[in-house]
N, C-alpha and C positions, 0 to 999 in steps of 0.2 A: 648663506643659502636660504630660500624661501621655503619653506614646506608649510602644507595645509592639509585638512582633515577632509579624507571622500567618504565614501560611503560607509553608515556605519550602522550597527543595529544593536542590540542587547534584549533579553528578555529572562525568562526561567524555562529553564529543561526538565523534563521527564518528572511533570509530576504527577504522581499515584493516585489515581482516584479508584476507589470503589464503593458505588451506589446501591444499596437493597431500595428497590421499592418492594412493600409491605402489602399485599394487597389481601382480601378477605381470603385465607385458609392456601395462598398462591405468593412466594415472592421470585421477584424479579431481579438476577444480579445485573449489575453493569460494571465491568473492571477497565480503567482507561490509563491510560498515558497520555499526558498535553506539554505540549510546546507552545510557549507563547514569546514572540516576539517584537521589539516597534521601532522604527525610524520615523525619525523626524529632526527634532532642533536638541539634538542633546552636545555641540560643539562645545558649549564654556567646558561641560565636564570632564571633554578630553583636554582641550588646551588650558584650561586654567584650574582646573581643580573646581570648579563651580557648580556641585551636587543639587541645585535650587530647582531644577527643572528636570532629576533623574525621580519616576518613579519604583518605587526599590523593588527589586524581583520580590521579597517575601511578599511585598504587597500583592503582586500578581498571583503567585501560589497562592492568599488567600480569596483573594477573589475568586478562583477557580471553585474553590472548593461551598464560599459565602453560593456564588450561581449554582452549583450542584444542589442544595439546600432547595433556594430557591424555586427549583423548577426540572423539569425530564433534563436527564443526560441522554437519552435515546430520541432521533436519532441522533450520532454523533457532528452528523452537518447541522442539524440545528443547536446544539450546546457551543459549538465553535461561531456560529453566526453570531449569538447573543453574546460570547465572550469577548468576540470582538467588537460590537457594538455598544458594550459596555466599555473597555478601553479606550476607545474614540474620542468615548463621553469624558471618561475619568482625566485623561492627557489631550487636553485640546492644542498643547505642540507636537502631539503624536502624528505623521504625517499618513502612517499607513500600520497596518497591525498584521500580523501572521500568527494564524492561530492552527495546530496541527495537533490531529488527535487520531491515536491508533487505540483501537478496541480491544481486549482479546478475550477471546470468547470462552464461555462456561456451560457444559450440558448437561442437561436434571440427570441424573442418575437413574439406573432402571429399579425398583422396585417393586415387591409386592404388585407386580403385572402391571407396572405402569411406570409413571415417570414422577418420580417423587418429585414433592411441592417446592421443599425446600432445603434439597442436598445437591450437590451438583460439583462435577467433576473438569479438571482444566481439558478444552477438548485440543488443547497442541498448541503448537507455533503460530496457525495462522491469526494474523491480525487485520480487520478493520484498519480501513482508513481513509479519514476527512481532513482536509486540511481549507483553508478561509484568509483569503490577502483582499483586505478590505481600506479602503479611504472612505470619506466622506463623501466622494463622487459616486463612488463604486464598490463593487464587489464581486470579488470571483471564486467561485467553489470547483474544491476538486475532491471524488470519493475514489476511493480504492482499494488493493488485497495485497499484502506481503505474505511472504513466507509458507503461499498455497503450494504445497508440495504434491507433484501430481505422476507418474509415471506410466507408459503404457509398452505392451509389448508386441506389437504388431501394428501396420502402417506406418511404419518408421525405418527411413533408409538416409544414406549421404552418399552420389555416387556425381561421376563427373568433373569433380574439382579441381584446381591446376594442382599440376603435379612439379615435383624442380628434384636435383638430386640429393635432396632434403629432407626429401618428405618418403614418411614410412606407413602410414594409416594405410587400408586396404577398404578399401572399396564395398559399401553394404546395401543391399534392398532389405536388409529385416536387421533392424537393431532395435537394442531398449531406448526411450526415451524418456529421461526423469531430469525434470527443474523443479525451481521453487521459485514461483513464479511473482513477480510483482509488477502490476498495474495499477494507473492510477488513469483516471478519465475526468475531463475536463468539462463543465455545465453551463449551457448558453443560457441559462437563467438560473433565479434561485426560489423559484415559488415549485418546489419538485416536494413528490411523496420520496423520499431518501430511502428510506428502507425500502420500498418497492423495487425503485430504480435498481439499487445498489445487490438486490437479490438477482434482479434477471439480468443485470450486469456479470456477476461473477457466473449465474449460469450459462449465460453461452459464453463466457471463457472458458470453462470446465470443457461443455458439450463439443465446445471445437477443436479441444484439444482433441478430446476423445476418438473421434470421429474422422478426420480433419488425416487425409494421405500425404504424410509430409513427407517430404523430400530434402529439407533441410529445415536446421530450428526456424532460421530465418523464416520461409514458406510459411509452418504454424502458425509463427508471430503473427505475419501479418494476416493470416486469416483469422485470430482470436480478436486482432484490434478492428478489422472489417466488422466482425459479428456481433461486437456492442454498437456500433455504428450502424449497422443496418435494424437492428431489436429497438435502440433506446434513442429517438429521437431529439430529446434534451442534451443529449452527449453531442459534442463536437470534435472532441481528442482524445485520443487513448495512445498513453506511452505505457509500454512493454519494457520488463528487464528479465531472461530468460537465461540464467546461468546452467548450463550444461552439467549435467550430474552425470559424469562417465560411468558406463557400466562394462566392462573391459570382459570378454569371453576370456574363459582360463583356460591354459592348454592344458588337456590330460595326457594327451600322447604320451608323455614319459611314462605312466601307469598303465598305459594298453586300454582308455575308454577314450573312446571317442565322447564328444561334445556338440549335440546338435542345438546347438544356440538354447542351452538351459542353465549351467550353472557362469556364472559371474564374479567378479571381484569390484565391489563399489567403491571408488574413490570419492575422495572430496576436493585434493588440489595434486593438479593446479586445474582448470575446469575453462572453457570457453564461455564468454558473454555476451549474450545477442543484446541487443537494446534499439529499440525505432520507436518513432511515434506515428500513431496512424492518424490522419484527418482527413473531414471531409473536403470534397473538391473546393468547396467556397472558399475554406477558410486559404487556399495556397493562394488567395490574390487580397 
């Protein structure tokens, strides 16, 4: 029997950074997580044992951390650019690099009627995210937001949908709607203010949630991924992943209180998952 080696990649996972910069009576944290990974010509080391041309992930871990030294980790599309075009550099049988970096954010603390300089508190789940798949021809950036947990309780309904003798849900024009939301948006170029972008990006995700008469998650989706698409013209793609966080009315009936859509029981599983990518018209040819 013949067998042969396809695609293959390797790198180092989930490594820890966090950055003070120091600035006069002001510092600034930065807490990161990066993934770094590379394809290219690393076959002898699967088929023959031939390590000559593996560079070793501790390497990469340090390099991560030798670049943080070196230079701003903010924004995180640009620490990923230079981390990969440091790789490139370092593995010239490297064919291509992946480099993925989620942020997670910290807020100064309120004190003394303000916002202290240098205390600062974890401000939750959501995470930053940049990620960078780069060759020597090219390169393509993509910024994005996990774990933005968002809920609302009005403009939110699910009515219409087939029915078979199956199916039990009942029918709503006024329900909760809570995900936690993860987009990631895709960049026709890479000469972009990142932070800028990456601010009015997640704001009209946010706003259109907010705002935005769904009718089904789907509906929302695709009016959140329209809304970075029509605000940020750099953008060309926005995929959406929008896991339904049920929020299930309780019956009081057996107590004798009635329940005008206020109290709840929040699940977590099992949960619905929407997921689409939106583009614009160009890119469907």
């Amino acid at each position: 029997m013949s067998v042969f080696l396809a695609q293959n990649s390797y790198g180092k996972s989930r490594v820890r950074l966090v950055k003070v910069e120091r600035g006069e009576g002001r510092h600034d944290v930065f807490d990161l997580t990066v993934d770094v990974a590379l394809e290219g010509d690393f076959e002898t080391a699967h088929t023959e044992g031939d390590n000559s041309l593996l560079y070793a992930t501790d390497t990469m871990k340090n390099s991560v951390y030798a670049l943080a030294r070196q230079g701003p980790v903010d924004p995180p599309e640009a620490f990923a650019l230079r981390l990969a075009r440091h790789f490139l550099e370092r593995v010239p049988h490297a064919g291509r690099v992946h480099v993925s970096i989620a942020q997670h954010p910290w807020d100064r603390i309120q004190a003394d009627g303000g916002a202290h300089p240098t205390a600062f508190r974890r401000a939750g789940e959501e995470r930053r995210l940049a990620r960078v798949s780069a060759t020597r021809e090219a390169v393509g950036v993509e910024a994005g937001v996990e774990e933005m947990t968002v809920l609302k309780t009005a403009q939110s309904g699910f009515e219409g949908f087939m029915r078979d003798d199956l199916t039990t849900l009942r029918e709503t024009a006024d329900r909760l709607f809570a995900t936690a939301v993860r987009a990631t948006w895709r960049f026709n170029r890479d000469d972009v203010d990142w932070n800028a972008s990456w601010t009015a990006s997640r704001q009209a995700l946010l706003a259109t949630f907010a705002t935005h008469d769904s009718l089904s998650v789907q509906h929302t989706l695709f009016a959140m991924g329209q809304a970075v698409l029509e605000a940020r013209a750099e953008v060309d793609e926005v995929s959406l992943s929008l896991p339904n966080k049920h929020h299930l009315l309780v019956d009081l009936a057996p107590f004798g209180l009635d329940n005008p859509n206020e109290v709840f029981i929040s699940t977590t599983e099992p949960f619905g998952l929407i997921e689409a990518t939106v583009v614009r018209e160009a890119d469907l040819y």
